[in-house]
C-alpha positions in Angstrom: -37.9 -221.8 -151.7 -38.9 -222.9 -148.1 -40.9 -220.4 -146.0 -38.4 -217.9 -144.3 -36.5 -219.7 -141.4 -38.1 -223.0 -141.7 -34.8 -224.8 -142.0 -36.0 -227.2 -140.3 -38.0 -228.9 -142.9 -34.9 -231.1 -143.5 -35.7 -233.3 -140.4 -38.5 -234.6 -139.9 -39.3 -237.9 -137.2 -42.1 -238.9 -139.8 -40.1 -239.6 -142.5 -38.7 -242.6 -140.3 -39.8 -245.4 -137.5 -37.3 -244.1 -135.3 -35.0 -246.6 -132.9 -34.3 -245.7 -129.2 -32.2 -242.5 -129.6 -30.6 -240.8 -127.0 -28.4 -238.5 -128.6 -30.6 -235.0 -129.3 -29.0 -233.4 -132.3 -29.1 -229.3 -133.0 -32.5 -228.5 -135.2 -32.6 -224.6 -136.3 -35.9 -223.1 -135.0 -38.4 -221.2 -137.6 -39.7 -218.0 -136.8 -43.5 -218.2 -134.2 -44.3 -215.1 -136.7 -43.6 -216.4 -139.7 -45.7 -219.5 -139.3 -48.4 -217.4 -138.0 -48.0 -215.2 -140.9 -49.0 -218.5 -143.1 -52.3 -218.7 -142.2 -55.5 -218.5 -144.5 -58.8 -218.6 -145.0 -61.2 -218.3 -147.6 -63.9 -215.9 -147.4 -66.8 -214.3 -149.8 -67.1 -210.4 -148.9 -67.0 -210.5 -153.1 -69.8 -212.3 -153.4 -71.8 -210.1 -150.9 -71.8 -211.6 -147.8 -71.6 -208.9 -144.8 -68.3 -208.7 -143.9 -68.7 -207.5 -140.3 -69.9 -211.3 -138.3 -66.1 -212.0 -139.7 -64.5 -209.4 -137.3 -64.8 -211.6 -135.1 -64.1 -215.0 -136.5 -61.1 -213.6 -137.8 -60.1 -212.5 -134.4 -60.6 -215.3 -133.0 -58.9 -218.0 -134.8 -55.9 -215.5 -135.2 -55.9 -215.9 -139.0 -53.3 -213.5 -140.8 -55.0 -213.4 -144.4 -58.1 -213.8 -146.5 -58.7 -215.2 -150.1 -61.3 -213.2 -152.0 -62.3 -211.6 -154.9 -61.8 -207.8 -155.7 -65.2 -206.3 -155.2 -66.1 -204.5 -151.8 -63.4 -203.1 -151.5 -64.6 -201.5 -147.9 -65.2 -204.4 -147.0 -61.5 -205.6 -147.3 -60.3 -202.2 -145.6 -62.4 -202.7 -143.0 -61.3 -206.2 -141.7 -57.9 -205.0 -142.3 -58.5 -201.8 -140.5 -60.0 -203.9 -137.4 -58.3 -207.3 -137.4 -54.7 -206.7 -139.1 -55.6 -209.5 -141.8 -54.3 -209.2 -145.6 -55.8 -210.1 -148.8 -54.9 -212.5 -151.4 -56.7 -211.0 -154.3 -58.0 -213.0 -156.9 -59.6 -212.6 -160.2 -59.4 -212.6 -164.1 -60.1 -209.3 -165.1 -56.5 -207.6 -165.0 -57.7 -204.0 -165.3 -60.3 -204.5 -162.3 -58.3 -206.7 -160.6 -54.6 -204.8 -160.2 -57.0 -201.5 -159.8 -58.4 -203.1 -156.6 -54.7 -204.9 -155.7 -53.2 -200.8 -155.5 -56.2 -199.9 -153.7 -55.7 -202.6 -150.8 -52.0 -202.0 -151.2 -52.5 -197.8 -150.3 -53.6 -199.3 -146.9 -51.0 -201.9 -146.4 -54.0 -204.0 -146.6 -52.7 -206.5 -149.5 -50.7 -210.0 -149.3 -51.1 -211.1 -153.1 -52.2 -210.9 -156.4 -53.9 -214.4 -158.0 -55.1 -215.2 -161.3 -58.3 -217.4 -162.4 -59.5 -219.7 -159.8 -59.9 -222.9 -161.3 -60.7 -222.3 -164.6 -61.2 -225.9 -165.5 -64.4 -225.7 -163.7 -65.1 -221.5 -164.3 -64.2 -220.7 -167.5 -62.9 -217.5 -168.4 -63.7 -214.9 -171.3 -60.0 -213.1 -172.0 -59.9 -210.3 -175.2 -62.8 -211.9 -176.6 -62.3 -215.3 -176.2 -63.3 -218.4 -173.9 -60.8 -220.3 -172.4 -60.5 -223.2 -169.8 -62.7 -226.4 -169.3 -62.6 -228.2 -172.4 -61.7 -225.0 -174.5 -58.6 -223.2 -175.5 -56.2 -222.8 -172.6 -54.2 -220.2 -174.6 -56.6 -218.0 -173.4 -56.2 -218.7 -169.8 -52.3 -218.4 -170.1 -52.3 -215.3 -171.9 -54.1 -213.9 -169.0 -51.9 -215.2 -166.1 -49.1 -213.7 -168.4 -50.4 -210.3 -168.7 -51.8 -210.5 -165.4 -48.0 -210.6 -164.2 -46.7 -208.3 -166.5 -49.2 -205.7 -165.5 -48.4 -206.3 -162.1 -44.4 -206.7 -162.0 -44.8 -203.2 -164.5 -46.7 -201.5 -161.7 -44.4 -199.2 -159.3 -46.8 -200.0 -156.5 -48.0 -203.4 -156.6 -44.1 -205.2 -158.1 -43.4 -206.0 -155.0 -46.2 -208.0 -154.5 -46.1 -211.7 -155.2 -48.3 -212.8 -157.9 -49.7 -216.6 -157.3 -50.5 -218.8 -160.5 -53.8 -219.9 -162.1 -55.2 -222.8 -159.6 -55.9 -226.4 -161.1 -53.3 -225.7 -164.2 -53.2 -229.2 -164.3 -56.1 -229.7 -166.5 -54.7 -227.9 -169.6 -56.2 -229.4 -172.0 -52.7 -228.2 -174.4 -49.6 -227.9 -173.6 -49.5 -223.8 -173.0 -46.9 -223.9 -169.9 -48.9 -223.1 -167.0 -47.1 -226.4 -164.9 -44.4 -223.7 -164.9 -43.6 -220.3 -162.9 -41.4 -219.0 -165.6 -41.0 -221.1 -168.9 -37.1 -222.3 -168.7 -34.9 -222.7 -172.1 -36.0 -225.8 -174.3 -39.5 -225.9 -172.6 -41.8 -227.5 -175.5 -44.6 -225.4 -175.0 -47.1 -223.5 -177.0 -45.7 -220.1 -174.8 -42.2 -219.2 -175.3 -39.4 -220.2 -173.4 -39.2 -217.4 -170.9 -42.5 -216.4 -170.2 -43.3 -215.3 -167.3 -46.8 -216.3 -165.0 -46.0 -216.2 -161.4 -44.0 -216.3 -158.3 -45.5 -219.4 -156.8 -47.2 -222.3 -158.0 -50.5 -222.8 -156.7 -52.5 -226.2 -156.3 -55.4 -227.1 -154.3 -54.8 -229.8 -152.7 -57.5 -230.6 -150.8 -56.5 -232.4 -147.5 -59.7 -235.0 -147.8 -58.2 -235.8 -151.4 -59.9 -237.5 -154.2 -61.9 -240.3 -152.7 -62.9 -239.2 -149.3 -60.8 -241.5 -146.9 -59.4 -240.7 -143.6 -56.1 -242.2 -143.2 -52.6 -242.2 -141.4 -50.5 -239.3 -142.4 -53.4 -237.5 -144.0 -52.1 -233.9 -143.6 -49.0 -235.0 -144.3 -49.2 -236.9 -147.6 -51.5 -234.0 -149.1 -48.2 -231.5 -148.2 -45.9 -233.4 -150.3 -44.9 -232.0 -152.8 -43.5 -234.5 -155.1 -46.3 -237.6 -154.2 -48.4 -239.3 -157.3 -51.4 -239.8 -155.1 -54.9 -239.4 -154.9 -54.2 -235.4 -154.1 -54.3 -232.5 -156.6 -50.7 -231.3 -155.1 -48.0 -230.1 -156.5 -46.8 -233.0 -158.8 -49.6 -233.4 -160.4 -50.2 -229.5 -161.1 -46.6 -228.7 -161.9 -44.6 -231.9 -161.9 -46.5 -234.1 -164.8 -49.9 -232.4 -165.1 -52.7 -234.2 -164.2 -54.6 -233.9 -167.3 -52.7 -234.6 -169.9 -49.3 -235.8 -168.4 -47.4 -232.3 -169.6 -44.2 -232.6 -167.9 -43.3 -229.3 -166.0 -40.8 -229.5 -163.0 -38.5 -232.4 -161.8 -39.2 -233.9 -158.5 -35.9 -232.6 -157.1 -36.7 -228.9 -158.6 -40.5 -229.5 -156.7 -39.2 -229.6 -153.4 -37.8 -226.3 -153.5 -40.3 -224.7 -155.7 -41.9 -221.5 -154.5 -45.4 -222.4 -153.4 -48.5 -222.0 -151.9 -52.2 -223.3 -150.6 -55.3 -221.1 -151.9 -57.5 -224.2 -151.0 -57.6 -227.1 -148.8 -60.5 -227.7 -146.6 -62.5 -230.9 -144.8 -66.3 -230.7 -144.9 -67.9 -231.6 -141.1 -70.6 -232.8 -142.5 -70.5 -235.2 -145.6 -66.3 -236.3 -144.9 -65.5 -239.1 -142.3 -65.1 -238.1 -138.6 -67.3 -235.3 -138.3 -66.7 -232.0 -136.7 -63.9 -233.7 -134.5 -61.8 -235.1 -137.1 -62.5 -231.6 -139.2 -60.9 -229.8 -136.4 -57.6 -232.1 -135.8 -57.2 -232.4 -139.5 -57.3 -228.6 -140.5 -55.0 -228.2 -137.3 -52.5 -230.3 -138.9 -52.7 -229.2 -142.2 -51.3 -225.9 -141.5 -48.5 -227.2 -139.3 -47.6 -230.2 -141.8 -47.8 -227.7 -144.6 -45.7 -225.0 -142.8 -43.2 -227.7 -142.5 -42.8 -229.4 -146.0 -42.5 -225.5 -147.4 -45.7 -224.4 -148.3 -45.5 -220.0 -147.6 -49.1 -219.7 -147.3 -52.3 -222.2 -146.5 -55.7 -220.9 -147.0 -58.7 -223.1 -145.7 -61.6 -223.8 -147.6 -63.6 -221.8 -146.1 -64.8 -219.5 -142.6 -68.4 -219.9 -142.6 -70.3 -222.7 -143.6 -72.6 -222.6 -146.7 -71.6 -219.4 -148.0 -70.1 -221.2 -151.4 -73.4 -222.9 -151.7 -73.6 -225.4 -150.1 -71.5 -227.8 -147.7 -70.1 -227.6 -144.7 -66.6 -226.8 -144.4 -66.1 -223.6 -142.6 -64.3 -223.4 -139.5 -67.8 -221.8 -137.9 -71.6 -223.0 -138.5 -73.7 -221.1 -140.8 -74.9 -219.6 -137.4 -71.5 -218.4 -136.9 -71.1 -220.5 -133.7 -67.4 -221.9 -134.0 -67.3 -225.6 -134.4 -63.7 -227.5 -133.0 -62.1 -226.3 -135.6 -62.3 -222.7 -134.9 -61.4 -223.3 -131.5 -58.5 -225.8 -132.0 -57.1 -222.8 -134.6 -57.5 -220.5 -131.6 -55.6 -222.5 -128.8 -53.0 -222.8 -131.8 -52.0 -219.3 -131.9 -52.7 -218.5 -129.2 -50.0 -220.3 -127.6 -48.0 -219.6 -130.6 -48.7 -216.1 -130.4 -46.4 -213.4 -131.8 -46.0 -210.4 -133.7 -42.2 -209.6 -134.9 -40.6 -212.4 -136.8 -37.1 -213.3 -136.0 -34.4 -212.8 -139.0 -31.8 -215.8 -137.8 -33.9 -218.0 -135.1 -31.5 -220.6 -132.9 -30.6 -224.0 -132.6 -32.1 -225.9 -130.1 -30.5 -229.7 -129.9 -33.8 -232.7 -129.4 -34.9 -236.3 -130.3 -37.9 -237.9 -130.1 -37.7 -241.5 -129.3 -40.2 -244.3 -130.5 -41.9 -241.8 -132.9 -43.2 -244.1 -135.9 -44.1 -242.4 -139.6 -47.4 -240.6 -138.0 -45.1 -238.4 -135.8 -43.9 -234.8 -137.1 -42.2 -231.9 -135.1 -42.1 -228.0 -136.4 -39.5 -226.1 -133.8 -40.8 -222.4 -133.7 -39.0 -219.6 -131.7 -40.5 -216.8 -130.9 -39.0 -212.7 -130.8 -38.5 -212.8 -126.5 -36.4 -216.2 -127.4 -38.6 -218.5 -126.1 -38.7 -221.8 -127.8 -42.0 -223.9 -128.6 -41.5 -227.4 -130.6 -44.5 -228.7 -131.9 -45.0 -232.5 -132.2 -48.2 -233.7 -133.9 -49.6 -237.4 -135.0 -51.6 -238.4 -137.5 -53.5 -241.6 -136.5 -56.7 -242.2 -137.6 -57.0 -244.0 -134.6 -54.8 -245.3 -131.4 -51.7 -243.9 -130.0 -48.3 -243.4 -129.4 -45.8 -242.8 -126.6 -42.9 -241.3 -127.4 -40.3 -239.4 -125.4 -38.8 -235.9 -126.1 -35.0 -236.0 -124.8 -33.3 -232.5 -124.8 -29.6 -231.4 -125.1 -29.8 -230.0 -121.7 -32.1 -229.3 -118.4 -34.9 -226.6 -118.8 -35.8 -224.9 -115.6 -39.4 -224.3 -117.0 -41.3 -226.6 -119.4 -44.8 -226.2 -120.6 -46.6 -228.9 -122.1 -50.0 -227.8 -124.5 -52.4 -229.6 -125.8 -54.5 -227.9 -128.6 -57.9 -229.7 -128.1 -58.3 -228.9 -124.6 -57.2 -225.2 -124.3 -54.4 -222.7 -124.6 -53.4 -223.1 -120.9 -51.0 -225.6 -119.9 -51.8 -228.9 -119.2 -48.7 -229.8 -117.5 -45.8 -227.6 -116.2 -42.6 -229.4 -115.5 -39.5 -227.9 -113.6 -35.6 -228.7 -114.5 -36.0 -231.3 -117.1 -34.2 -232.7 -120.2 -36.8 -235.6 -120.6 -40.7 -234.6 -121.9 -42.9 -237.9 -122.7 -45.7 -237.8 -124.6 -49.1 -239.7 -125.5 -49.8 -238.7 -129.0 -52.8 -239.6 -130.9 -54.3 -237.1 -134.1 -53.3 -233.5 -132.9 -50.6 -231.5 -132.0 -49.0 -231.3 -128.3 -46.8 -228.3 -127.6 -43.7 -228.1 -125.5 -42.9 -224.5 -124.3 -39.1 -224.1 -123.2 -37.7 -221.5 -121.0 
């Protein structure tokens, strides 16, 4: 399923060099909340960092949720308690791990429930055995299974999704983790019917396999049916990566529940340096968002707290690099709380867009509309020209690099052009 209200997602100026085109044509808006809502981060209170410097990070960048583990919990109520943020909750120890879920959950404090995190490069010990890597993936998908049983059993935490082991893809037999729920005549190891989670779960790292900075870099690694050089979603639930299991059709992939737990760009060691880190993360969320991805969690807040590296949105100082600050202008123009059940129609083209161009239409709960067009060139520009289906007395025009002011205001327009290079612009409409 598509995120709530992103309806949307079935146009898309990218998908197409587009002609001259004068004739706007109705779009239905998704909710500003809802895409907010999306919004993730990775973070390590579990593995004893203080959790406190990320009050403020958190704050900052307007980030709705965390990935973690499930120890501290404190720590977890605490950034809950002072920035509103929820917890993705991962782990693979289902007693510990649904014990910690119903404590968050008392608090209101919880988003998700996720199994083992990559167990093709952590292995896991399950009832006595070792599973993942080169070993037995039985053991991995008897996990995820009970995991979800344990979970959808529970009268607290069922109506909390349950994501799916990440990196499935490298099963090394045929157990059925490229699926949510085994369907009839599956040929797997599992039974037909079994049951491991509500959405799929890939990392699909926006540098990709390879390290290159090309066009349409955000939005090739959200697609969720592309063979590329991406671990996305075909290759972890479509025809597995590994082994060539075959799990989902490509039609039965685009509408496949699904989220992010990693992505991320490192500032440092991939092309373009703290710049490019900032314009690509911007664009991952928005070009995720927009090919139906619920949730996006960046890899990671702070740098150097996995190890080593440097792809955290701030400096192991926790001085924010572009990317923190680009996040920031993002919602902060976007900004809003209550999410809108049945957004509007708002009727637009974009003229002389070519395949780098995207647009996500957001409306927020006062009714104000914002449509977001972003480009994806590594380098140059583009001028394109937003025509409306009517005159706007008040028109806004953002640009996330350079603040979350206005950098032009226009009065009773139809007509917005734009110079886009490899970030988003905003139009606000009143």
């Amino acid at each position: 399923m598509l995120p709530p209200g992103a309806a949307n997602a079935d146009r898309d100026h990218g998908d197409q060099v587009s002609a001259r085109d004068p004739l706007p044509s109705a779009v239905r808006a998704a909710s500003s909340a809802i895409f907010l809502s999306s919004l993730g981060v990775n973070t390590h209170v579990d593995q004893g960092y203080d959790p406190v410097p990320y009050v403020a990070m958190l704050q900052y960048t307007g980030i709705r949720n965390i990935r973690d583990g499930s120890r501290n919990m404190a720590g977890y109520l605490m950034l809950h308690a002072r920035t509103g943020v929820h917890v993705d909750l991962g782990g693979s120890d289902v007693i510990g791990l649904t014990a910690a879920a119903r404590t968050l959950a008392a608090a209101d404090a919880l988003l998700s429930i996720e199994g083992p995190n990559e167990p093709n490069n952590f292995p896991i010990t399950y009832l006595g055995q070792r599973g993942g890597g080169a070993l037995n993936w039985a053991t991995v998908a008897q996990l995820q299974k009970d995991l979800y049983s344990a979970v959808k059993s529970d009268p607290v935490l069922k109506r909390y999704p349950v994501f799916h082991v990440s990196e499935g893809g490298a099963e090394t037999e045929n157990v059925g983790l490229q699926f949510l729920t085994i369907p009839k005549d599956g040929g797997t190891l599992f039974p037909d019917g079994t049951r491991f989670a509500d959405y799929a779960n890939p990392h699909n790292y926006v540098i990709g396999n390879g390290s290159r900075y090309e066009d349409n870099q955000a939005w090739n690694a959200a697609d969720p049916v592309l063979n590329g050089r991406w671990d996305g979603l075909y290759g972890e639930y479509g025809k597995t990566w590994k082994k060539g299991f075959r799990g989902y059709s490509n039609a039965q992939l685009q509408t496949l529940p699904r989220v992010t737990t990693e992505t991320g760009w490192d500032s440092v060691e991939d092309p373009g340096g703290e710049q490019t880190q900032g314009t690509v993360l911007t664009n991952t969320y928005l070009a995720q968002f927009k090919r139906g991805w619920r949730y996006t969690f960046i890899y990671e807040l702070r740098d150097n707290e996995s190890g080593a590296g440097h792809q955290g949105l701030y400096r192991e100082d926790a001085s924010p690099k572009p990317s923190a600050v680009y996040i920031h202008n993002l919602t902060t123009i976007l900004a809003d709380r209550a999410a809108i059940a049945s957004p509007k129609q708002l009727s637009y083209t974009i003229g002389d867009a070519p395949a780098t161009v995207h647009d996500l239409l957001l409306q927020k709960s006062n009714g104000v509309f914002d449509l977001v067009v972003w480009s994806e060139r590594v380098t140059g520009s583009n001028d394109v020209t937003v025509t409306f289906g009517k005159k706007y007395p008040s028109v806004r025009i953002y640009d996330v690099t350079v603040g979350a002011m206005p950098v032009q205001s226009l009065v009773d327009v139809d007509t917005v052009p734009l110079t886009l290079s490899d970030h988003a612009m905003i139009i606000g409409l009143e």
